[in-house]
FIVOTI-953424 format. One record per residue (C-alpha): x, y, z; residue number from 0. Coordinates in Angstrom, 2 decimals. Layout:
N
east north up n
X Y Z NUM;
...
END
This chain:
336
east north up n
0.00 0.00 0.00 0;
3.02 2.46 1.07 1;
4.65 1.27 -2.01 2;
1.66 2.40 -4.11 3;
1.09 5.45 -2.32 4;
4.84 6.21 -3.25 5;
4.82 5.54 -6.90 6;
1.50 7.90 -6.83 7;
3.45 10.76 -4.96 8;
6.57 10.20 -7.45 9;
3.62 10.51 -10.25 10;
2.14 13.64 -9.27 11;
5.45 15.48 -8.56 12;
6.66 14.40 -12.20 13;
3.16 16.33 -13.57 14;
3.37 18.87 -11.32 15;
7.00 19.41 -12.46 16;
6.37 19.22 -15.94 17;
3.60 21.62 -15.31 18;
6.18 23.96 -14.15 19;
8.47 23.77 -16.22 20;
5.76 24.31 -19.21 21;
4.64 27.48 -17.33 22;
7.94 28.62 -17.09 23;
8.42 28.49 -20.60 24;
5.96 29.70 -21.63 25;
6.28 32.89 -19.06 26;
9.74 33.20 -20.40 27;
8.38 33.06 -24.48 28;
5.50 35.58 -23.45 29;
8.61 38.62 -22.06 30;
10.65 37.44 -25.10 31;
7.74 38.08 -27.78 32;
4.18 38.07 -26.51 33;
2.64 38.27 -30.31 34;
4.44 34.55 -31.61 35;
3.42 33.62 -27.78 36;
0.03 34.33 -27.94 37;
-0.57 33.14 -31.79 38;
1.45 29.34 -30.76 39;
-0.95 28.96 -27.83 40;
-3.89 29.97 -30.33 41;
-2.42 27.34 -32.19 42;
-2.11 24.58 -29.71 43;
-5.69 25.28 -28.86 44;
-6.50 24.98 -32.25 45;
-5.16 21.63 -32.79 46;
-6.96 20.13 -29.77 47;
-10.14 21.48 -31.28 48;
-9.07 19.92 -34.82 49;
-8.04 16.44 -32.85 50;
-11.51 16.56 -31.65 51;
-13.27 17.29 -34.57 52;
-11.11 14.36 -36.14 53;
-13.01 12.26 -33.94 54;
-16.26 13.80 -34.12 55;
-17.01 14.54 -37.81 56;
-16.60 11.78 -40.04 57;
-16.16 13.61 -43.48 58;
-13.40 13.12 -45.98 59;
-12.30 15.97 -48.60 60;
-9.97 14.72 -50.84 61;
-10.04 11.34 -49.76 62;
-8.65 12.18 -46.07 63;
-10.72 13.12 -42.79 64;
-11.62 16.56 -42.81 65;
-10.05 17.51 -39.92 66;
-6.68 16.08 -40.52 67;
-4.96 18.99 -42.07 68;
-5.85 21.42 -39.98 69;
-4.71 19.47 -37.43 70;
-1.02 19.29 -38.94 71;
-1.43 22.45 -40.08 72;
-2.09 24.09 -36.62 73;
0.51 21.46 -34.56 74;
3.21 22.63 -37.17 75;
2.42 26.25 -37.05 76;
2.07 26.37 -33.02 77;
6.13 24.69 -32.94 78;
7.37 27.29 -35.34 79;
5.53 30.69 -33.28 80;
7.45 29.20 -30.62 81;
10.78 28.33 -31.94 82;
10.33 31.58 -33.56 83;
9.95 33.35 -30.17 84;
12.83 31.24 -28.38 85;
15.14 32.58 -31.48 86;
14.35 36.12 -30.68 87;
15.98 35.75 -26.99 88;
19.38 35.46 -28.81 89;
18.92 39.02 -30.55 90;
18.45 41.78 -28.09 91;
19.76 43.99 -30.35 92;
17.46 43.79 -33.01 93;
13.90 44.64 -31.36 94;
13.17 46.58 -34.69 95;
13.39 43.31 -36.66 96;
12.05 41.20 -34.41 97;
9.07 43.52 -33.72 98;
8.26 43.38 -37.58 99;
9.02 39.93 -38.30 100;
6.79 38.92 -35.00 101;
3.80 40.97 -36.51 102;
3.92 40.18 -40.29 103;
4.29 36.01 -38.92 104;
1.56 36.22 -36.51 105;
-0.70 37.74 -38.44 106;
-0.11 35.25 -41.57 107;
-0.16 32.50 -39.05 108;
-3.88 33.01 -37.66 109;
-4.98 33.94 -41.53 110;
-3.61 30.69 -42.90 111;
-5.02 28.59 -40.20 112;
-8.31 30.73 -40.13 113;
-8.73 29.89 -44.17 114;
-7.54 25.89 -43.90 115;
-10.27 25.19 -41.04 116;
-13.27 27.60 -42.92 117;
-12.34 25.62 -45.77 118;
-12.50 22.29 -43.97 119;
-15.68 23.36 -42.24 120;
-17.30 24.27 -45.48 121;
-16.43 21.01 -46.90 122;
-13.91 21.79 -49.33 123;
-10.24 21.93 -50.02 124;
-8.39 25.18 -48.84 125;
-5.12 24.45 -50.75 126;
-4.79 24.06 -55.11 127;
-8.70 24.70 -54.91 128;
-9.64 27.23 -57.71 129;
-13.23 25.82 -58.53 130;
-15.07 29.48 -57.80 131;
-13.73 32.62 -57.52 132;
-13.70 32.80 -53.85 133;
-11.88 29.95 -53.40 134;
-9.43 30.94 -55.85 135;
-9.24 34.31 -53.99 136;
-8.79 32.15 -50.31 137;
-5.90 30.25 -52.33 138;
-4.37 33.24 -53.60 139;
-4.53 35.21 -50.59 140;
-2.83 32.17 -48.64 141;
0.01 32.38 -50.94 142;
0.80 35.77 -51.12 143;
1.06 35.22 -46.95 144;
3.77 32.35 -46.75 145;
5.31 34.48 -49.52 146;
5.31 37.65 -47.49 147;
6.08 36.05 -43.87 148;
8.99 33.64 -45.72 149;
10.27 37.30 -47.18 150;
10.04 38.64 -43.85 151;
11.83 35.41 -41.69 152;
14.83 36.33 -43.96 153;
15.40 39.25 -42.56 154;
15.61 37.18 -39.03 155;
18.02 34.95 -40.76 156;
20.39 38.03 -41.92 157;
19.99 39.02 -37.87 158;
21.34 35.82 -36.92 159;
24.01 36.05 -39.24 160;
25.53 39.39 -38.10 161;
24.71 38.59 -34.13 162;
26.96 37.87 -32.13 163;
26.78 34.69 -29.82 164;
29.02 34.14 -26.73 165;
27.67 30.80 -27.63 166;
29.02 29.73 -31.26 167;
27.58 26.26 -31.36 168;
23.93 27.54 -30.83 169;
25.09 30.60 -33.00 170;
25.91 28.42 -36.18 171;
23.34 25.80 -35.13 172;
20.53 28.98 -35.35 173;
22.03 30.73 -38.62 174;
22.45 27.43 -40.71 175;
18.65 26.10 -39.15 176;
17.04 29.38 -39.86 177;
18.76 29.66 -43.16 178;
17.57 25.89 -44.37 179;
13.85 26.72 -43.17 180;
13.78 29.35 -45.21 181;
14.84 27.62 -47.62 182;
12.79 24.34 -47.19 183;
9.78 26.89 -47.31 184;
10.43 27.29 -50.93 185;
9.94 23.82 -51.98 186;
6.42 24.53 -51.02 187;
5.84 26.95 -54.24 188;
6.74 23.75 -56.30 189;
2.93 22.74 -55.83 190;
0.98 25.39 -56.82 191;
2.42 24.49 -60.31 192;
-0.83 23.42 -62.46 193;
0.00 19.92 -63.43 194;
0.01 18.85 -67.42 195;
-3.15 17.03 -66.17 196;
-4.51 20.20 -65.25 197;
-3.25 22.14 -68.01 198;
-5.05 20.01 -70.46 199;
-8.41 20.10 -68.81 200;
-8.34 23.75 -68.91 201;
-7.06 23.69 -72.64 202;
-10.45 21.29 -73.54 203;
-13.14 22.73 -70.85 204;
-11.85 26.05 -70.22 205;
-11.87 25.76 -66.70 206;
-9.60 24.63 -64.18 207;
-10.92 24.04 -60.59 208;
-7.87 22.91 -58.89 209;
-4.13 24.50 -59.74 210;
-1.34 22.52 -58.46 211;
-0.34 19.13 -56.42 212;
1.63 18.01 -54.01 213;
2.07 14.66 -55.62 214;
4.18 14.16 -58.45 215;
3.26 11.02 -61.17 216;
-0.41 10.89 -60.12 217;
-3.41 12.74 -58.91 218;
-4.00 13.91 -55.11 219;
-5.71 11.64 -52.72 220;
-5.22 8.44 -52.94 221;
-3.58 6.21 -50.38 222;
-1.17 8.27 -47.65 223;
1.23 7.27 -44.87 224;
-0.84 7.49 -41.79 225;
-0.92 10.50 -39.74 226;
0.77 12.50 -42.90 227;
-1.08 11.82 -45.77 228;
1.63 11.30 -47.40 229;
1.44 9.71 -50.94 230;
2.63 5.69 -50.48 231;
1.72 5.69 -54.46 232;
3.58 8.46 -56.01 233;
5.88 11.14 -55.45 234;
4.78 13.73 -52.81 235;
6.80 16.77 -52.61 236;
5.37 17.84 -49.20 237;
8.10 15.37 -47.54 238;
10.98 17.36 -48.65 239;
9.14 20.26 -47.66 240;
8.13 18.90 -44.18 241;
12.03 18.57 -43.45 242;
12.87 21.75 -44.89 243;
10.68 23.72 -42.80 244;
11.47 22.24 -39.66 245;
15.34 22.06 -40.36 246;
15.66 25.16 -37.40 247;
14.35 22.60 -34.78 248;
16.59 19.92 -36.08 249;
19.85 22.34 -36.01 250;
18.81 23.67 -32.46 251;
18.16 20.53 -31.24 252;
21.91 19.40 -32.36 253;
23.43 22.05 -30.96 254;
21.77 21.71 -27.56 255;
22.54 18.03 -27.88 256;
26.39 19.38 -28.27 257;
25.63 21.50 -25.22 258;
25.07 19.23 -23.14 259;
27.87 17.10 -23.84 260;
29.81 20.23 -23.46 261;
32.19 19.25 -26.23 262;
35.12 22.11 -26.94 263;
33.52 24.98 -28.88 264;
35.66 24.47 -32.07 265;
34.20 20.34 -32.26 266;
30.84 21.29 -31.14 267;
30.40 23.78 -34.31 268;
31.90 21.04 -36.61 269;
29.04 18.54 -35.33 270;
26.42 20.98 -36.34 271;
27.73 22.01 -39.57 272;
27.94 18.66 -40.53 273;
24.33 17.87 -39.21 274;
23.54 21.19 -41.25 275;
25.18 19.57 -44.33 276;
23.83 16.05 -43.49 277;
20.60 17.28 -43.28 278;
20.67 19.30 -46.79 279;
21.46 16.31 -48.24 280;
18.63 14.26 -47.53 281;
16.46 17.27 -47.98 282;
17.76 17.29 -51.42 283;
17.63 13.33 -51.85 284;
13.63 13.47 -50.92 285;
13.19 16.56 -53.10 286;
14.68 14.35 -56.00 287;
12.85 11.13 -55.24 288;
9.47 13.18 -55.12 289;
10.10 14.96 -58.70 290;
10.78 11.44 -59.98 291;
7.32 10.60 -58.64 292;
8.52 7.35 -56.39 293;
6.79 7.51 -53.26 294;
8.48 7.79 -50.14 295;
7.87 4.39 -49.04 296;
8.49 2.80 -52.15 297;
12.11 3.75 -52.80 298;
13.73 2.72 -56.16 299;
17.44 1.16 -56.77 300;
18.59 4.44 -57.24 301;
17.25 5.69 -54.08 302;
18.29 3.32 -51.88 303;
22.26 3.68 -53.33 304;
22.02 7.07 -52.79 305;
20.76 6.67 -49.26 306;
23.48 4.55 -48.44 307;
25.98 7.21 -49.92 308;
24.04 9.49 -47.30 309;
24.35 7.59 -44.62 310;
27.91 6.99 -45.73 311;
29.58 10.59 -45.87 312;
27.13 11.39 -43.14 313;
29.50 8.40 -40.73 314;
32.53 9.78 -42.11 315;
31.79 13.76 -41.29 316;
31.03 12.47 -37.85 317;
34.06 9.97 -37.97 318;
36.78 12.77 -39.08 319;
34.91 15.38 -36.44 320;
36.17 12.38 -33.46 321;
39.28 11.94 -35.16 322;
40.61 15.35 -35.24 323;
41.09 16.19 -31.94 324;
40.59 20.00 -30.93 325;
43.75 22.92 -29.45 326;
42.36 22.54 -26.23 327;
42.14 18.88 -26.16 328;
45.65 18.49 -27.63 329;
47.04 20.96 -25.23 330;
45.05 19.00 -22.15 331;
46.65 15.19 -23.43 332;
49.99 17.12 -23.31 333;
50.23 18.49 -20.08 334;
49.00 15.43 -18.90 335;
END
């Protein structure tokens, strides 16, 4: 009984813990940038709602629940308000740019998210869909936002690169992950490409309801990876984009990784700029494999030799990182 009463105790003082520790964060995110703050707790609440609604409404537009994208959508969008905000902390000297680039992202942010879930509600697609004039107007509108707030995060990337940082692990780990989001965010305008599918409808009927495609060699729709959507038929090029855009939590989570370990400065920023290249790579390998319309889980000969390649060079930038010892390291094995 004393031994269950224990394990409860130990239980609640992990939650209450945790609870503190997300409060503190959060407290800490809210004096750093109280816009991105507010707009990833919108978000959070948002996807609850959508995880909900997931379970509650049984639709399917475009051959997945109705509720699913908004649900990645808002999870997604809540992680980057939030990175976004922790990334400000490391540039007190640029509350001009940060004050700008919090605005113009929060307030794309709630519009995007706003559109996707009308859209779902009404029963329709919210992304490619160009069937009436409003919706082509919602489409366009969404575009011209990630356009505007990708534009603006680059100025936040040319911040990082002229800061300072007493810490030059999480320095190059923020530059080169803010740098590869940006550019990861790119990969996105490869979809809104009308497809020759969709060219020649328009060229016969003179209409053309939907404008673009995430999956490359077939139509949108059919069977996904669960929990993605992602195509398991064809290529889809929203995998290459996934990674791009979240290649600033993968570099920040390397260099706290490094951090931790406390390696010697000079090592610990030759770990993350070869994660940084590591992680190009395979952005660029999934990119490939998409516009060659093989699906992600279906990986050709050609794919799987070049994924060996990656994991190859990806052992031996790790293996001549441990190899080559650092000054201080040298100088410590001498005077010992």
């Amino acid at each position: 009984m004393r031994a269950a009463e224990a394990t409860a105790t130990a239980a609640g003082s992990k939650t209450v813990g945790m609870g503190t520790r997300l409060r503190s964060a959060v407290a800490f995110l809210w004096a750093v940038d109280r816009p991105l703050t507010a707009v990833g707790l919108l978000m959070t609440s948002a996807a609850v709602l959508s995880a909900v609604s997931l379970v509650l409404d049984a639709r399917v537009i475009a051959g997945f629940p109705a509720w699913l994208k908004p649900l990645k959508f808002a999870t997604s969008l809540s992680i980057y308000c939030f990175t976004l905000a922790w990334i400000f902390s490391y540039l007190p000297d640029w509350s001009r740019t940060r004050r700008w680039v919090s605005i113009i992202t929060a307030t794309v942010i709630v519009f995007e998210l706003a559109a996707i879930d009308v859209q779902a509600w009404r029963g329709t697609t919210s992304h490619f869909n160009t069937s009436t004039p409003a919706n082509g107007i919602v489409f366009g509108l969404m575009g011209l936002g990630i356009l505007t707030q990708t534009l603006a995060s680059g100025f936040a990337a040319a911040a990082l690169w002229r800061q300072k940082f007493a810490d030059p692990v999480m320095g190059w780990a923020l530059r080169l992950g803010m740098t590869m989001t940006i550019a990861g965010a790119f990969i996105g305008f490869l979809m809104t490409q009308p497809t020759s599918a969709q060219i020649a409808e328009a060229k016969a009927t003179h209409q053309m309801p939907v404008s673009g495609a995430h999956s490359v060699g077939g139509p949108d729709g059919g069977p996904g990876v669960p929990g993605t959507g992602w195509s398991t038929e064809h290529g889809d090029l929203r995998v290459p984009h996934f990674l791009g855009l979240h290649s600033i939590q993968a570099l920040a989570f390397v260099g706290l990784i490094v951090r931790r370990r406390r390696f010697p400065a000079d090592r610990g920023v030759r770990v993350v700029q070869a994660a940084a290249v590591s992680y190009v790579a395979i952005v660029v390998l999934f990119l490939w494999q998409a516009l060659q319309g093989e699906s992600v889980v279906a990986p050709g000969g050609v794919m799987q030799v070049m994924g060996l390649a990656w994991l190859a060079m990806t052992a031996g930038l790790l293996w001549a990182i441990a190899m080559r010892q650092s000054p201080a390291t040298t100088a410590s094995a001498v005077q010992r």
